[in-house]
C-alpha positions in Angstrom: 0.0 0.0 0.0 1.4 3.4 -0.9 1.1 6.2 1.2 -1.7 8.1 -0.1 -4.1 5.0 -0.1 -2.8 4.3 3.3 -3.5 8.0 4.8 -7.0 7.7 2.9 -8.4 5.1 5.2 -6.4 5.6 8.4 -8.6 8.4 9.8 -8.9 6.6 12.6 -5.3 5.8 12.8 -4.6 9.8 12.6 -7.2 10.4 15.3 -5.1 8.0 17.8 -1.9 9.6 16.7 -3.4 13.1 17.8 -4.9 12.0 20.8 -1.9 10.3 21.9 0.1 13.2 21.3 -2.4 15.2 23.5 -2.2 12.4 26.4 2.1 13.1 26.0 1.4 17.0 25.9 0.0 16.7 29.5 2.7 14.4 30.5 6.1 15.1 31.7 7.8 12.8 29.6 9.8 14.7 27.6 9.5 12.4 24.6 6.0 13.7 23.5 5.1 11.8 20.0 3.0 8.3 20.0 4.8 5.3 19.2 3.0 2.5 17.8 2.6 -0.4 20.4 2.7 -3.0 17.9 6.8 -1.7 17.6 9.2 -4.1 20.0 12.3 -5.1 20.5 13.7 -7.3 17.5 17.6 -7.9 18.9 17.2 -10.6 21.3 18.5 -12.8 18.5 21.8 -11.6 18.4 24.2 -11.4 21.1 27.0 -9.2 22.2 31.0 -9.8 21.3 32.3 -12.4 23.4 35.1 -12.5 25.9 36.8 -15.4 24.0 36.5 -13.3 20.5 38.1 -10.0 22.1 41.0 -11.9 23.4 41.2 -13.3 19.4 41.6 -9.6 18.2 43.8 -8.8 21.0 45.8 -12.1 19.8 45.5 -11.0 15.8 47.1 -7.5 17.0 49.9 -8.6 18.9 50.4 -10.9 15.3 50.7 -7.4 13.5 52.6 -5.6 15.9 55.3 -7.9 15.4 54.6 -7.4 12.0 55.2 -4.2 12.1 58.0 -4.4 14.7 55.9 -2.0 17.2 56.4 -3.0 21.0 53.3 -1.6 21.7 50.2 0.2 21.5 48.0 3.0 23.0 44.3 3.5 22.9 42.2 5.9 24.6 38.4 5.5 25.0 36.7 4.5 21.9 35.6 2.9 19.6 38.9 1.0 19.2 38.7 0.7 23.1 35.9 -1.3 23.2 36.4 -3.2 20.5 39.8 -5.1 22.2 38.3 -4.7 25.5 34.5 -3.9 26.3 35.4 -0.6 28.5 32.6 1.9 27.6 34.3 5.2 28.4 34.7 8.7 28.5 37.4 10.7 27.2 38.3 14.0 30.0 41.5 15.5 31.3 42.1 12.5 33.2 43.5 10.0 31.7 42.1 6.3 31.0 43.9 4.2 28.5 44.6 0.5 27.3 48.1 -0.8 26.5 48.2 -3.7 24.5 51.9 -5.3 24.2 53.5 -7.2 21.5 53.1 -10.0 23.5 51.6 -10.9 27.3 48.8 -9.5 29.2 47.3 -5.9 28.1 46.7 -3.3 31.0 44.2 -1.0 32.0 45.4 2.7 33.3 42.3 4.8 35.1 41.9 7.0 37.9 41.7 5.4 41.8 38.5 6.3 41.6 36.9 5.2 38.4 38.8 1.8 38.4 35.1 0.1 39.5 32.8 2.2 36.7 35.9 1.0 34.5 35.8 -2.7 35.6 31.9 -2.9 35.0 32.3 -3.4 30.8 35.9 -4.5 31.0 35.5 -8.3 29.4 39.6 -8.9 29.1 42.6 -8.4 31.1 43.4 -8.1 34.9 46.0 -5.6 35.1 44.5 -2.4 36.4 46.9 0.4 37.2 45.5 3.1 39.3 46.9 6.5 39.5 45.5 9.5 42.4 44.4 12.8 41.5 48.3 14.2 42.5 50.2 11.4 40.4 50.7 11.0 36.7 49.0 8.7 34.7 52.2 8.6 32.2 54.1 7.1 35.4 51.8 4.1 35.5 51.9 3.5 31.2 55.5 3.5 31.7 55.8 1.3 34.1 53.7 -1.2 32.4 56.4 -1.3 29.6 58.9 -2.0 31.8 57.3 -4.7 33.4 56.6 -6.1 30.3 60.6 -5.3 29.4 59.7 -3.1 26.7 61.6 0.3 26.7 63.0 0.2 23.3 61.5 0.6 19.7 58.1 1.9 18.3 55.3 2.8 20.7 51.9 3.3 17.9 48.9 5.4 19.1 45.6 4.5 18.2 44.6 7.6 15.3 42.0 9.3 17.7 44.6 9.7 20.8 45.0 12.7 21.9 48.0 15.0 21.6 48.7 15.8 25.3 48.9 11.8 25.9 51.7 11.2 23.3 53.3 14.8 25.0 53.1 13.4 28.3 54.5 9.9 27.7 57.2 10.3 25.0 59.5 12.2 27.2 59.4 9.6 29.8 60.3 6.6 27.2 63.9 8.1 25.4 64.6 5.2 23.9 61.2 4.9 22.0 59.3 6.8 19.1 55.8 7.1 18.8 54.3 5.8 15.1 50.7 4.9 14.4 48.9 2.6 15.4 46.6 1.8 12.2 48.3 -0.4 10.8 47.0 -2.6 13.6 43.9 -1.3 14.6 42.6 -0.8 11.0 44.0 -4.1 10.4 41.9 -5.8 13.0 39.1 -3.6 12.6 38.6 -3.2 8.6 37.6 -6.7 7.9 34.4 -8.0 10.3 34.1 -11.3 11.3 30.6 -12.9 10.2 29.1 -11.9 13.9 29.9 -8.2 13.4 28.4 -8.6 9.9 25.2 -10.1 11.6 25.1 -7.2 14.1 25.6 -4.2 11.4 22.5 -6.7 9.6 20.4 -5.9 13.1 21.0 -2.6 13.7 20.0 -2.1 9.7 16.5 -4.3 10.0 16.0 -1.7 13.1 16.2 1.5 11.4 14.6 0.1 8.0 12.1 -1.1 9.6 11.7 2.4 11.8 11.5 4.2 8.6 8.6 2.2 7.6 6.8 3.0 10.9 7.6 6.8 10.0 6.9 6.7 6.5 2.9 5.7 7.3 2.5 8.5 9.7 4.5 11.7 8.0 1.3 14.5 8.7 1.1 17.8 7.1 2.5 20.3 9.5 5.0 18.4 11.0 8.1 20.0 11.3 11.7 18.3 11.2 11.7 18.1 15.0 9.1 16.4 15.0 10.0 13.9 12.2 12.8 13.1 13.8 11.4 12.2 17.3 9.1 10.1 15.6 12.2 7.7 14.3 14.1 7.8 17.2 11.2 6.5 19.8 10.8 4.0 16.5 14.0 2.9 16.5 14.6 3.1 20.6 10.9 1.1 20.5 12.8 -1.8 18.3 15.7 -2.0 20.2 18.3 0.1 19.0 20.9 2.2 20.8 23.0 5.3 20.7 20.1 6.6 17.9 20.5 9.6 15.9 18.1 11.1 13.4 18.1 13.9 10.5 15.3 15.3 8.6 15.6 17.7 5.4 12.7 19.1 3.6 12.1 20.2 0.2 15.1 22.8 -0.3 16.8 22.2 3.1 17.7 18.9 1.4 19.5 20.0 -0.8 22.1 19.9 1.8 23.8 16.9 2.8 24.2 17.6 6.5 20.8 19.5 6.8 20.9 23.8 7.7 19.3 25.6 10.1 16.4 26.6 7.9 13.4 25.8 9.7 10.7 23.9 7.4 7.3 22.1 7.8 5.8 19.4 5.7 3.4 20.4 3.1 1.7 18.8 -0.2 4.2 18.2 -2.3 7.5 18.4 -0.2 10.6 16.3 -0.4 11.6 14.6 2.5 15.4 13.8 2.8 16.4 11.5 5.9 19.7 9.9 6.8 19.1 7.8 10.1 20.6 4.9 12.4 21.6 3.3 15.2 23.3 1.2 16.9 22.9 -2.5 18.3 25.6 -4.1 20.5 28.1 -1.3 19.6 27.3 -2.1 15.7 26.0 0.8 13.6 23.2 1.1 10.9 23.1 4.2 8.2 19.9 4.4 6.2 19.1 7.3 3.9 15.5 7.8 2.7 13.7 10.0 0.2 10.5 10.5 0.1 7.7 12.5 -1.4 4.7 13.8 0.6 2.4 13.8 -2.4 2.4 12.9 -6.1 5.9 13.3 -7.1 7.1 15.8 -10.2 8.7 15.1 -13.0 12.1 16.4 -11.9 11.9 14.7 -8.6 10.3 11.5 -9.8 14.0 11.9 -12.6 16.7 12.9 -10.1 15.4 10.0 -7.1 15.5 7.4 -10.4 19.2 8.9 -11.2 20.3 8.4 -7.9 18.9 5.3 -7.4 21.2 4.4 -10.7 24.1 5.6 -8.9 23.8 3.1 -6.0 23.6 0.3 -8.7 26.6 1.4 -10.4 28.2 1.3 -6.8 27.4 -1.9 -6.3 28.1 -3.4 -9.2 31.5 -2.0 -9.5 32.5 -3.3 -5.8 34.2 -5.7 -6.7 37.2 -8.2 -4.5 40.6 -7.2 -5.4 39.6 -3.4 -7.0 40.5 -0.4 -5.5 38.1 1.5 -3.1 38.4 5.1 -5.5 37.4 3.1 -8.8 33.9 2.5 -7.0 33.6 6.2 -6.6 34.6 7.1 -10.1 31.9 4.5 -12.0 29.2 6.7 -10.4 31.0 10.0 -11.5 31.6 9.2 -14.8 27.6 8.1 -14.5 26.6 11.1 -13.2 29.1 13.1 -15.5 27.1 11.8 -18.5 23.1 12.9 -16.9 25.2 16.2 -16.4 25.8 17.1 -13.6 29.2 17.7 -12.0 31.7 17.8 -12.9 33.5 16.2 -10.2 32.4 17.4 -6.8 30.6 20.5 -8.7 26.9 21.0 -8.3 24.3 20.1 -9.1 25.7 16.8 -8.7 27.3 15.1 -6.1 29.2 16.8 -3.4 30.5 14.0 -1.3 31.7 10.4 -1.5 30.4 7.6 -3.1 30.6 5.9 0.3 32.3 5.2 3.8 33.2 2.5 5.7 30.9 1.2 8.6 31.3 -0.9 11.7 31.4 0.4 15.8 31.5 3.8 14.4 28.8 5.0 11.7 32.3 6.7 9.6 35.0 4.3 9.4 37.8 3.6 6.8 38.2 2.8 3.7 36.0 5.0 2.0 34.4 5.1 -1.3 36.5 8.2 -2.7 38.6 9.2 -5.4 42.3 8.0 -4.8 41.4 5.3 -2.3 43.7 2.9 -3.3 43.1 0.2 -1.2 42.0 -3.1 -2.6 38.1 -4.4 -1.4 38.1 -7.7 0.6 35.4 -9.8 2.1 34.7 -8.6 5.7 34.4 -5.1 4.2 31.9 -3.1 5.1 30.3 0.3 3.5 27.6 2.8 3.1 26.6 3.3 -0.5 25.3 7.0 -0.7 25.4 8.8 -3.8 23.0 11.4 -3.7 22.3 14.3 -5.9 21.8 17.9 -4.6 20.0 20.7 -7.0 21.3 23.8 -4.6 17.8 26.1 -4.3 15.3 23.3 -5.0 15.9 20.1 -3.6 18.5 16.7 -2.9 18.1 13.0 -3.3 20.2 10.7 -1.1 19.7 7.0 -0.8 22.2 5.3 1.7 22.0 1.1 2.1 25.2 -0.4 3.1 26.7 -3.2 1.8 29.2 -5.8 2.4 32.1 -7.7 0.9 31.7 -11.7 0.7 33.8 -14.3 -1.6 31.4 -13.9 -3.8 31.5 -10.1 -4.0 29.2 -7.5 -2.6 26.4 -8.1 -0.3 23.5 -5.7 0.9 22.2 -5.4 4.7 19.1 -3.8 3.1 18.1 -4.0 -0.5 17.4 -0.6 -1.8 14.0 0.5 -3.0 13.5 0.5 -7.2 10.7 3.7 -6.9 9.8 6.7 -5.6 6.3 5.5 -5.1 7.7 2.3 -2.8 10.4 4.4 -1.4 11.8 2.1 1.3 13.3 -1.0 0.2 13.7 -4.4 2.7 16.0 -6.4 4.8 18.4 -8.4 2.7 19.1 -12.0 3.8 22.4 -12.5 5.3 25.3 -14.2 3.5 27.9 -15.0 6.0 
């Protein structure tokens, strides 16, 4: 059912959606839009990353730091963080870090008094170094290297660490120079093991399905606000997790990353939304457009271009080719509707795509001079949108991944602008 039939004969529907709106109005629950009670928790079929499979990646790294002849390495809260050791942290002036050694046991340095908060998610590892508010942290990492008799070589910092930990430590270890750490961390992290594929697949089927739930009950008036509350108490209904949300009408969505302009939905408006969660630290990214009303010509054209694009994507992801080719098939596409060229508009102003995993941006990216050759385990957005700057955009993101076969989706895009949200892709890992 399309969504004109469907608003046709959901009057009742519409007149529950506005009295539950009135019943949150009164309410102090600051989350004031209905939420279908039909909507519940789909992820109790997957479960979390295991103890046994952090102390495999921990094992895979100290494999590459040999490798790489580094001694050790250094990660602050994070993504990368978590994904070696389960700490869920913050990131202040104090520090809290993870060393992970060439070889042996990998250590834990925190403040005296969040060692318990940090012990709560920590999964691997037993050596927990404390430090009080008058002491320096930097003592305590070095330390750990001598223990471990390593006080010579390269020391690699995980990408996102900040500057005042490399000043703080490097002076205490005279003998060793700091490198990075990616060629570890990306080298664990870059290819996902079938269970991360399977929890990126969850955390998809949540916000697709989310968008269908939104989708049936987009209202005229409603402004982006309250679009966007709408999908997140969706996707918090099904069981996602660290949810965010954007909504762009009609020339607002014309910008990738949305403006300040404020809009409401009206007859006729385009509806640009790039949404996603997260389940079990895995993220989903799902862009949508649709149109509230019959579509126009122009819209109806650029939506079918675009959805061109992410086929040209897809089909030129292939094992062993570079990253940047993929990004230059749906240029030279685009090039030839005419738009561009390049990153010129109207056209497209961004990559082709990024990589996905714990965090929604992740490398290797679909961009031009990405060199680096696809394998299975791969995982990426495919996003090619095209923006008309003073009328309107098209963006539709589905993310994809690489197998031995070749490229996979988590959610099969939509083929029209009158069924404009696609559906879960069966798993093929």
């Amino acid at each position: 059912m399309d969504k004109r039939a469907f608003l046709k004969i959901s009057a009742a529907g519409a007149g529950a959606l506005a009295a539950g709106r009135a019943l949150a109005a009164q309410s102090n629950d600051k989350k004031p839009f209905y939420t279908d009670s039909k909507l519940a928790d789909i992820t109790g079929s997957v479960s979390a990353i295991s103890p046994q499979e952090r102390k495999q990646r921990i094992a895979k790294a100290q494999q590459l730091m040999q490798l790489y002849n580094m001694a050790a390495i250094i990660l602050e809260p994070g993504a990368a963080m978590d994904y070696f050791t389960g700490i869920q942290w913050w990131r202040s002036e104090r520090l809290t870090c993870v060393v992970i050694p060439k070889e042996g046991e990998i250590a834990i340095v925190t403040p005296f008094f969040e060692a318990p908060s940090v012990r709560e998610t920590l999964t691997v590892g037993e050596d927990i170094r404390v430090w009080q508010e008058h002491e320096s942290p930097f003592a305590q990492v070095q330390q750990i290297l001598r223990d471990r008799k390593l006080t010579k070589g390269k020391l690699g910092f995980e990408q996102s660490v900040r500057y005042f930990v490399v000043n703080g430590l490097m002076p205490l270890l005279p003998d060793m120079h700091n490198v990075s750490a990616e060629p570890v961390t990306l080298g664990c992290r870059m290819i996902k093991s079938a269970h991360e594929i399977a929890l990126i697949h969850k955390a998809n089927d949540v916000t697709l399905r989310a968008y269908g739930h939104v989708y049936e009950r987009l209202e005229a008036g409603m402004s982006q606000a309250d679009v966007k509350a709408l999908m997140h108490n969706a996707q918090q209904a099904l069981g996602g997790d660290g949810i965010w949300t954007m909504a762009l009408f009609d020339k607002a969505s014309a910008y990738p990353h949305g403006t300040r302009q404020e809009q409401v939905l009206k007859e006729g408006s385009v509806v640009l939304m790039d949404c996603g969660c997260a389940v079990h630290g895995y993220q989903s990214d799902i862009s949508r457009t649709f149109l509230f009303g019959e579509p126009g010509k122009k819209q109806r054209k650029v939506w079918q271009q675009v959805r061109q694009g992410q086929q040209v994507a897809f089909e030129h992801a292939r094992l062993n080719q570079t990253a940047g080719s993929v990004d230059d098939a749906v240029r030279k596409l685009y090039q030839s509707f005419g738009y561009g060229p390049d990153y010129a508009l109207p056209g497209l102003s961004h990559r082709t795509g990024h990589g996905i995993g714990m965090e929604g941006h992740e490398k290797v990216n679909f961009v031009r001079g990405e060199d680096t050759r696809l394998q299975a385990g791969m995982c990426f957005s495919n996003e090619p949108g095209i923006y008309l700057p003073g009328e309107f955009g098209v963006r539709l993101e589905d993310c994809m991944y690489m197998t031995d076969d070749g490229p996979a989706w988590f959610t099969e895009p939509p083929e029209s602008i009158d069924a404009p949200l696609g559906k879960l892709a069966e798993l093929k890992v």
